[in-house]
C-alpha positions as CSV (number, residue, x, y, z in Angstrom):
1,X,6.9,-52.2,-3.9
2,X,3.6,-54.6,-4.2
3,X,2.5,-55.6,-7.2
4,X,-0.8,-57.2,-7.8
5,X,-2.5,-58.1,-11.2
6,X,-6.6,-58.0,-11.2
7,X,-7.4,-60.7,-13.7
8,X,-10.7,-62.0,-15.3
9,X,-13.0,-58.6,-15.4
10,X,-14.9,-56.5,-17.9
11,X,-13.1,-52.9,-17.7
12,X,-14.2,-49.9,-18.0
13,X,-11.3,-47.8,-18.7
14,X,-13.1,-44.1,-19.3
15,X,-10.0,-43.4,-21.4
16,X,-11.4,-42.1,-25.3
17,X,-10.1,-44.0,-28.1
18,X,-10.8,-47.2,-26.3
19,X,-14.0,-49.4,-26.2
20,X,-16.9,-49.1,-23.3
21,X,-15.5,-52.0,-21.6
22,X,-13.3,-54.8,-22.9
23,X,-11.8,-58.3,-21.3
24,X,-8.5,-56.6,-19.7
25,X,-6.0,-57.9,-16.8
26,X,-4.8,-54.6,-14.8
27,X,-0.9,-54.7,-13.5
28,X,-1.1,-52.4,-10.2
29,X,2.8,-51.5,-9.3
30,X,3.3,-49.8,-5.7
31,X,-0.1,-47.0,-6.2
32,X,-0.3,-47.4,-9.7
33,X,-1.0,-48.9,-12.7
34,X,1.9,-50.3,-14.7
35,X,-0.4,-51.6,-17.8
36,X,-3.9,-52.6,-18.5
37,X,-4.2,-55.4,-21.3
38,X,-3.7,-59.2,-22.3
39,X,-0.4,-61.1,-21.4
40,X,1.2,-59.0,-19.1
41,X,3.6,-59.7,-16.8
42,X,3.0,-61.3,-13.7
43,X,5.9,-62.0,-12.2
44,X,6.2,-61.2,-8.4
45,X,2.5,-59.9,-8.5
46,X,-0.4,-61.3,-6.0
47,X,-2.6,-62.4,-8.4
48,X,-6.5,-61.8,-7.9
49,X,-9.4,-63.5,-9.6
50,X,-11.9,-61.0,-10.5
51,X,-14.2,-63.0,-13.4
52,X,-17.1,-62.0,-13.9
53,X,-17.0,-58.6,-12.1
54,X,-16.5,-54.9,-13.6
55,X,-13.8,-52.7,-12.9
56,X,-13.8,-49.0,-13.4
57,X,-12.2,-46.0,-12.1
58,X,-13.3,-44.7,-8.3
59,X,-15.9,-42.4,-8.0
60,X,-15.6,-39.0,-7.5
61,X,-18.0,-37.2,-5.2
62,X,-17.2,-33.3,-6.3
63,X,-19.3,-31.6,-3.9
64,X,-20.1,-33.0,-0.5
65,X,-20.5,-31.5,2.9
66,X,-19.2,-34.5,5.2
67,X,-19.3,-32.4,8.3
68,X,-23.3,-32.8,8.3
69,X,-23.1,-36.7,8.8
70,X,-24.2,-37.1,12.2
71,X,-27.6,-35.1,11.0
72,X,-28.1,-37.4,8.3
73,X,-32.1,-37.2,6.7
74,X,-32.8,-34.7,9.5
75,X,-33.4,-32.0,6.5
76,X,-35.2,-34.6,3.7
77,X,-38.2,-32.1,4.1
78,X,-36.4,-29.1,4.2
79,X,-36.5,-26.3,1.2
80,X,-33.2,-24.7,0.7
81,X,-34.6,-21.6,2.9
82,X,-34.9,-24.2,5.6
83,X,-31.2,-25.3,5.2
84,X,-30.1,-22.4,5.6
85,X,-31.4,-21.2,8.7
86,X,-31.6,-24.8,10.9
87,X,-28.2,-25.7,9.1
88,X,-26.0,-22.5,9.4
89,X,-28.4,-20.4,11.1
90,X,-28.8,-22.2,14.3
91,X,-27.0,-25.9,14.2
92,X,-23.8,-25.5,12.8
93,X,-22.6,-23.5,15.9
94,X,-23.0,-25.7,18.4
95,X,-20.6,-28.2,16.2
96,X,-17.6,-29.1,18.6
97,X,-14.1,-30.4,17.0
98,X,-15.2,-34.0,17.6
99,X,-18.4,-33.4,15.8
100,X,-16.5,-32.1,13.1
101,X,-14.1,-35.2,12.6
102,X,-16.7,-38.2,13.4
103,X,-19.3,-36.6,10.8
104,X,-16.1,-36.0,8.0
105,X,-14.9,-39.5,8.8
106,X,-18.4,-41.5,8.9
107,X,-19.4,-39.2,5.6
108,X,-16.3,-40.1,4.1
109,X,-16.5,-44.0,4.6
110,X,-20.1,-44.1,3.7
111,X,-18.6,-42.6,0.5
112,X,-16.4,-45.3,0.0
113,X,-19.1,-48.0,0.8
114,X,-20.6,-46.6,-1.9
115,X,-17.3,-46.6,-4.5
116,X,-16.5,-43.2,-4.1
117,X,-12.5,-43.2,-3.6
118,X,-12.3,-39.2,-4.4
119,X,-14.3,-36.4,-2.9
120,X,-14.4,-32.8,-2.8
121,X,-15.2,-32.2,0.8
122,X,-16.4,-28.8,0.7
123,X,-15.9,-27.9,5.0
124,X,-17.8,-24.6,5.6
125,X,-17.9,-24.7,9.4
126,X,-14.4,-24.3,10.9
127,X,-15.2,-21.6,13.2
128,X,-11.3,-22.1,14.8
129,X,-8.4,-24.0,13.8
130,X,-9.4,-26.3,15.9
131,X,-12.4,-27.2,14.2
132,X,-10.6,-27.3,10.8
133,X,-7.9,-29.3,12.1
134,X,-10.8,-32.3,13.4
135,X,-12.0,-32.3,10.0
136,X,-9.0,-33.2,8.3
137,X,-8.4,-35.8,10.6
138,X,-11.5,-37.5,9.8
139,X,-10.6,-37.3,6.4
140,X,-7.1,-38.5,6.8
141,X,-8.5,-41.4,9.2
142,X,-11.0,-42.9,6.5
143,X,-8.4,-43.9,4.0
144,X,-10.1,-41.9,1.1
145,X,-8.4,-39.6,-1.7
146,X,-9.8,-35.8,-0.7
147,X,-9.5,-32.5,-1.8
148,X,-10.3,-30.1,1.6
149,X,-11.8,-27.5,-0.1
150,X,-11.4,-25.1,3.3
151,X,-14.2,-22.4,3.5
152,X,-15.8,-20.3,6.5
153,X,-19.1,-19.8,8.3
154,X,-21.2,-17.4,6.7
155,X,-20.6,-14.0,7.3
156,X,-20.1,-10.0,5.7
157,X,-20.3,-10.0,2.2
158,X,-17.0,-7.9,2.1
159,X,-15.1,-10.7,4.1
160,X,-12.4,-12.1,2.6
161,X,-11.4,-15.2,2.9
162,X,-8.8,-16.2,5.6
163,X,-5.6,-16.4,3.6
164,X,-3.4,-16.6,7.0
165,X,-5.5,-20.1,8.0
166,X,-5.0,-21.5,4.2
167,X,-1.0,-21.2,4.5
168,X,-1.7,-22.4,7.9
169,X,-2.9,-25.4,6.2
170,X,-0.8,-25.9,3.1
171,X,2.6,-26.0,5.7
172,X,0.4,-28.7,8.1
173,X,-0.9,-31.7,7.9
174,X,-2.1,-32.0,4.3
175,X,1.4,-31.4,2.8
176,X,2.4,-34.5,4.2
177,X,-0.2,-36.6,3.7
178,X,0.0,-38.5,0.0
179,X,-3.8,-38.8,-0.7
180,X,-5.2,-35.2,0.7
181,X,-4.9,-31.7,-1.0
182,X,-6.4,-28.4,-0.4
183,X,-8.7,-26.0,-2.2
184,X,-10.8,-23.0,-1.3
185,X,-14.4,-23.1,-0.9
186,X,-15.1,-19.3,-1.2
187,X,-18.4,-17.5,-0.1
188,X,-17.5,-16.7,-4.2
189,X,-18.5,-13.4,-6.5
190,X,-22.5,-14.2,-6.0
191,X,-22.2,-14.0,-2.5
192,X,-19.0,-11.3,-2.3
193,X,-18.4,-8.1,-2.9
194,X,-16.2,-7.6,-6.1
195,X,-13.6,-6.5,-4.3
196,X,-13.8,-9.6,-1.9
197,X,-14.6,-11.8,-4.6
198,X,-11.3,-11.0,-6.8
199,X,-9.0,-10.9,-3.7
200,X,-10.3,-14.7,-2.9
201,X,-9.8,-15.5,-6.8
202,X,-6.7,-14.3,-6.6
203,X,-5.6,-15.6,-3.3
204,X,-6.3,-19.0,-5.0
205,X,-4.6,-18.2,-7.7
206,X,-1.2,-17.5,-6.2
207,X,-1.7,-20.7,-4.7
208,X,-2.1,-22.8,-7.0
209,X,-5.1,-24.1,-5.8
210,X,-8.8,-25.1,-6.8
211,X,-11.4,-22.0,-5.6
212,X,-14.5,-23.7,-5.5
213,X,-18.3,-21.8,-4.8
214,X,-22.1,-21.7,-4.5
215,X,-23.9,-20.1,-7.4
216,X,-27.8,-20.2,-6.8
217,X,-29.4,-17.0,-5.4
218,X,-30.3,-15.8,-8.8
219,X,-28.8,-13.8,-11.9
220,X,-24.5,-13.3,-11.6
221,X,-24.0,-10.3,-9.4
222,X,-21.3,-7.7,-10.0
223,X,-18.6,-9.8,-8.2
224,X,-18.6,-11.9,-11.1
225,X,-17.8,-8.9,-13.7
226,X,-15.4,-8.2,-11.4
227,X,-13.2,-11.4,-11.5
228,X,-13.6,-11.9,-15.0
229,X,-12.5,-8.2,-16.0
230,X,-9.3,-9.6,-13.3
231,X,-8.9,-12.3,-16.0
232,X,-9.2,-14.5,-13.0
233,X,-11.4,-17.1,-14.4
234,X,-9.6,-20.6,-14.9
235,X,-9.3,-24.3,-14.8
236,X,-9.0,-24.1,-11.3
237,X,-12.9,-22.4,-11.1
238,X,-15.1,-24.8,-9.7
239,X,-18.7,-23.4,-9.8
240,X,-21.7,-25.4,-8.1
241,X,-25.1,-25.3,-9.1
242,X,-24.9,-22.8,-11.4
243,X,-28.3,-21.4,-10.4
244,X,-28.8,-18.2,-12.5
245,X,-25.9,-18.1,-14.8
246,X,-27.2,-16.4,-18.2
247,X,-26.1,-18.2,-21.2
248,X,-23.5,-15.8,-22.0
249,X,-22.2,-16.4,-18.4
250,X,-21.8,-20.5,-19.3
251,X,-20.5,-19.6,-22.3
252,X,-17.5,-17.3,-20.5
253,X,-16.8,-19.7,-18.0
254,X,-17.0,-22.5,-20.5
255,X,-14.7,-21.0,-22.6
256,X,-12.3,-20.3,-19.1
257,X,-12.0,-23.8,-19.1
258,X,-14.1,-23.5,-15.3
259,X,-15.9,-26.7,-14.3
260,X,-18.9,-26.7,-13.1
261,X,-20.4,-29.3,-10.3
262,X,-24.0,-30.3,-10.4
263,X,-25.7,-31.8,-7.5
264,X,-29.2,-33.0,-9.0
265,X,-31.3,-35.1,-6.2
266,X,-30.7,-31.7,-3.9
267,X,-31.2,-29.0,-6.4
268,X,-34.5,-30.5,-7.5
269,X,-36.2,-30.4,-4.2
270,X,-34.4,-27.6,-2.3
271,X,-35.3,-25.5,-4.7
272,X,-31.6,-24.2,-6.4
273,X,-32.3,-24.6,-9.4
274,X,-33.1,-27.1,-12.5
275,X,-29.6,-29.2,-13.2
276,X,-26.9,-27.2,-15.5
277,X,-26.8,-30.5,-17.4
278,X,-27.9,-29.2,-20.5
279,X,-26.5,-25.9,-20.7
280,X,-23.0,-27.2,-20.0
281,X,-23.2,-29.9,-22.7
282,X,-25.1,-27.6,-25.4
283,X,-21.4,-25.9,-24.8
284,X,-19.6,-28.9,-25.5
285,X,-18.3,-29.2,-21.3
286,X,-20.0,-31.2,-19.3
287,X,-21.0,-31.5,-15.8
288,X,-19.2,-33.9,-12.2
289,X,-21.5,-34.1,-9.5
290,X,-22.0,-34.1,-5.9
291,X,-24.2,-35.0,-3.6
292,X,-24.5,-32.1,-1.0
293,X,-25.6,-33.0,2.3
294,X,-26.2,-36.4,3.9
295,X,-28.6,-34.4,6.3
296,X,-30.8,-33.6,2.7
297,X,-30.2,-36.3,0.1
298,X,-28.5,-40.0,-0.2
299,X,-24.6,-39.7,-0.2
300,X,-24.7,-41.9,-3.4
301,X,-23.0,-40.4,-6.5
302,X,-24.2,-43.4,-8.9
303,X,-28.1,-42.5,-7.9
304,X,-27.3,-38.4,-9.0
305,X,-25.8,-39.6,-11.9
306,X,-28.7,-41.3,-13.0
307,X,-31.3,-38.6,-12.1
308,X,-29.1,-36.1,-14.0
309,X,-29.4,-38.3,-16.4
310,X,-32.7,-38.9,-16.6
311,X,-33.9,-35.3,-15.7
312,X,-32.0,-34.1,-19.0
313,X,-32.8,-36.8,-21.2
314,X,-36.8,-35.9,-20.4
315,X,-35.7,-32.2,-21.0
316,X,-34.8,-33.5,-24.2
317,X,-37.6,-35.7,-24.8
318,X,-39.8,-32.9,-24.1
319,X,-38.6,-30.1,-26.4
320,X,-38.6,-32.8,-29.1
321,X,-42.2,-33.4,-28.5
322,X,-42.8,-29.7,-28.9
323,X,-40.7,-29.4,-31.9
324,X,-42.1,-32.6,-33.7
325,X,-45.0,-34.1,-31.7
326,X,-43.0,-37.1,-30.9
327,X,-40.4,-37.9,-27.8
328,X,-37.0,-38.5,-29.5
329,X,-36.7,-42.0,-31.2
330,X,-32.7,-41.9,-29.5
331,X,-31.2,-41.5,-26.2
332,X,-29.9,-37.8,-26.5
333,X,-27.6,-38.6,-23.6
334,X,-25.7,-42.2,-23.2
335,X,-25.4,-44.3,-20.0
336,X,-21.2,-43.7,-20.7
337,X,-21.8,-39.7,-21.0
338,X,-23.0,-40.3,-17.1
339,X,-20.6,-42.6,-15.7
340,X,-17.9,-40.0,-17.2
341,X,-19.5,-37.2,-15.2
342,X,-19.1,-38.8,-12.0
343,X,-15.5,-40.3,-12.7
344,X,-13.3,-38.0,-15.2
345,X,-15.8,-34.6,-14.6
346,X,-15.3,-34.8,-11.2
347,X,-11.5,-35.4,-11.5
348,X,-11.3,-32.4,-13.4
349,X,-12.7,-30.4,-11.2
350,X,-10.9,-31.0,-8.5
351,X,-7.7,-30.5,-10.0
352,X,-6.8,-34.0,-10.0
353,X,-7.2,-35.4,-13.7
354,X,-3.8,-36.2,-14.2
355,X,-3.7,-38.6,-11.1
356,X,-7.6,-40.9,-11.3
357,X,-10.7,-40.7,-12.9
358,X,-9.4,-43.2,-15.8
359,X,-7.8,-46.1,-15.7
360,X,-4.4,-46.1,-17.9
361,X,-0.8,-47.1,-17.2
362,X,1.0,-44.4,-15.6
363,X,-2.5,-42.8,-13.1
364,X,-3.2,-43.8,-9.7
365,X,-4.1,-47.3,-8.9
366,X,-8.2,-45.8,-7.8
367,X,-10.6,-48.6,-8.5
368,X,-14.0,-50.5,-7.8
369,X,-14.9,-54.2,-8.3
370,X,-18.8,-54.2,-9.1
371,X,-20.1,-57.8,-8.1
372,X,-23.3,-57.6,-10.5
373,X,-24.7,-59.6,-13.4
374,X,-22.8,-57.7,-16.8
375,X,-24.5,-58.4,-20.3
376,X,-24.0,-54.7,-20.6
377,X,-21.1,-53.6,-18.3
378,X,-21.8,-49.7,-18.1
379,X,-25.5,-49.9,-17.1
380,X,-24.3,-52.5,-14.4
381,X,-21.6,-49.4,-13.4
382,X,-24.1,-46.7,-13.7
383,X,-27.0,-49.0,-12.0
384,X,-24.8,-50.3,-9.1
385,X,-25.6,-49.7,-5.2
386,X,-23.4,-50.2,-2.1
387,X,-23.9,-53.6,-2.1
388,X,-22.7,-54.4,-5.2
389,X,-19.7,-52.6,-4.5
390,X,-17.6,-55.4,-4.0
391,X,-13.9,-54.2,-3.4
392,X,-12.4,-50.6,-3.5
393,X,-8.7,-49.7,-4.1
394,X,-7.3,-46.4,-3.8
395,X,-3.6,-45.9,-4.3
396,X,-2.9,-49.8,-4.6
397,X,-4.7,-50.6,-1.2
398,X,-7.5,-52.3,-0.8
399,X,-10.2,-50.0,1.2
400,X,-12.9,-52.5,0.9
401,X,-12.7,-55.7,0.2
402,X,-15.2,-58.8,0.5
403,X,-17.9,-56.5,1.0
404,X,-16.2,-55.0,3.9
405,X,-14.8,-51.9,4.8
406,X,-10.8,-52.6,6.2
407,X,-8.7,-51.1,8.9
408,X,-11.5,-49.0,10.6
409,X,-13.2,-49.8,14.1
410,X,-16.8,-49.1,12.4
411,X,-18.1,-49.8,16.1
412,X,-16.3,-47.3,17.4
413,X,-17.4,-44.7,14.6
414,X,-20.9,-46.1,14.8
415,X,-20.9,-45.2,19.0
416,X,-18.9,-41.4,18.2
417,X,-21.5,-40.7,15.6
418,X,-24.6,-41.2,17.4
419,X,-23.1,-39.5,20.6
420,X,-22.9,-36.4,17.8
421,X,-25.7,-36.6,17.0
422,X,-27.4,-36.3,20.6
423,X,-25.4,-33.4,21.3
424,X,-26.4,-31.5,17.9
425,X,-29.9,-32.9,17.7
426,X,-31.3,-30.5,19.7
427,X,-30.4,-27.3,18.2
428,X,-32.0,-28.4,15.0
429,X,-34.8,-25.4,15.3
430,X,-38.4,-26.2,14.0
């Protein structure tokens, strides 16, 4: 197996008990890391200068729709109301199976221009097999880690989800393939009724797999009594947005151990909701992120870090102000706290914690090289762009490197992407 050891750079491990970032060689063995530290041993390893760069673990994108690629920025305008009905309403059927894979591929390579190596691709148009099959190609082609968290147009509430098409999927393609695993993105207990909500929990459950959904058309509906009466509720709940949810509602799925995925940038200007961030982290959890839909917001999990950040910390300021007629004289929430959301939260959610989202001997070699200036090397992490993304390694390969994305025909892409976009263009209503 290849070795290589990463030499010269400021770490940011994300693991607790060690400091923010230290001077630290990483030893990368096959896909992953055999040690991180001073003095290790080299021998038969490629070794790579990386001085005056910051490592840290991959990004993980929780919640992303990468099937909406081709339509990137059509909806920036858009209210959620108007997502609903150009999106699902009139767009998303005219989607072909080669939409469906150039818009998860191009979505899931802009991801890891962007230092994402892990995201939840949450696929809720796979009106046949066929369609569903396309998508995990594009997924499989980019070279990213995913979760395909497999859902279904919108239909009845008391539609269950298609159990048939998810063993389908667990016996195909994705059992072979070493960076891909599936999950269920369910219309979920908001949007279900209870009897349809608990058989999709379940379903799930006997699975063994991640059941993911939208919460953000107001209070918890009866389909979410009914799962957690079914003692359903888990560490394999994945709830997005959170729209709605009472407090005693964060504190039940809190106390579940259920994660919760925030998606600030789009939920401030579709109209879902304020961010969770607060409520989660009042409870002692705290939140991963997303970014949605390229067709709405930026695919850039570093920028909704920040604005979650920022958002709650002027939450905070605010009810300080009221409380005491100042802002508060320290940061309530730490540049760290919002690097770990969009590394270790998001690994958690996706049921992959054990495997990335920290960087320690033993878990998957899944790692950026930021090319910025460091005096402080989180807020260079938290602060970077694309372009200071300067290498990306998932599963000991290098993804991106120089700059430069590697083994992909981006021309190619580039020419399939905007021939999608012709076709689907035009059904955009209004």
């Amino acid at each position: 197996m290849s070795r290589t050891l990463l030499r010269g750079a400021r770490v940011i491990t994300m693991v607790p008990h060690r400091p923010d970032a230290e001077h630290a060689d990483i030893l990368i063995d096959g896909d992953s890391i055999a040690g991180i530290g001073e003095g290790l041993d080299a021998t038969g390893a490629e070794i790579v200068d990386v001085t005056g760069r910051v490592i840290m673990p991959g990004l993980v994108n929780a919640h992303l729709h990468t099937w909406q690629t081709a339509l990137r920025g059509v909806g920036t305008d858009w209210t959620l109301a108007d997502y609903l009905g150009r999106m699902h309403g009139a767009v998303a059927r005219h989607y072909r199976p080669e939409d469906m894979r150039v818009g998860t591929l191009a979505g899931a390579l802009s991801q890891l221009d962007r230092g994402t190596t892990t995201v939840g691709d949450w696929c809720h148009n796979t009106p046949t097999p066929d369609h569903t099959d396309a998508a995990i190609d594009g997924l499989a082609a980019s070279g990213i880690r995913g979760v395909f968290l497999h859902g279904t147009p919108y239909s009845a509430a008391d539609a269950g989800h298609p159990v048939d098409e998810i063993d389908r999927l667990l016996d195909g393609p994705i059992a072979a393939h070493p960076l891909l695993t599936l999950g269920m993105a369910v219309r979920g207990p908001q949007l279900s009724t209870p009897d349809a909500a608990v058989a999709d929990f379940r379903a799930a459950a006997e699975r063994g797999l991640v059941v993911s959904m939208h919460q953000s058309g107001g209070e918890p509906g009866p389909g979410w009594d009914a799962v957690r009466d079914a003692g359903l509720l888990s560490t394999t709940t994945n709830v997005v947005h959170g729209a709605g949810l009472t407090d005693d509602w964060f504190k039940t799925l809190v106390d579940s151990g259920a994660s919760f995925t925030s998606t600030p940038e789009n939920e401030l200007g579709q109209g879902h909701c304020f961010p969770i961030t607060g409520h989660v982290l009042r409870l002692g959890a705290a939140p991963s992120l997303g970014t949605d839909t390229d067709a709405v917001t930026p695919a850039d999990v570093l920028s909704a870090a920040r604005i979650a950040l920022a958002h709650q910390r002027g939450h905070d300021h605010d009810h300080h102000r009221r409380s005491t007629g100042s802002f508060s004289l320290t940061a309530t929430i730490t540049a760290k706290q919002a690097l770990a959301w969009a590394t270790v939260e998001g690994a958690r959610a996706l049921g992959l914690a054990d495997r990335v989202g920290r960087l320690d001997a033993g878990m998957q070699a899944d790692l950026i090289v930021i090319d910025a200036p460091a005096p402080n090397p989180v807020a260079t992490a938290l602060h970077a762009t694309a372009g200071d993304i300067e290498a990306v390694m998932i599963a000991g390969r290098w993804r991106k490197r120089d700059h430069t994305l590697l083994d992909i025909d981006l021309d190619t892409v580039r020419t399939q992407l905007h021939e999608s976009a012709g076709h689907l263009l035009p059904h955009v209503t209004g």
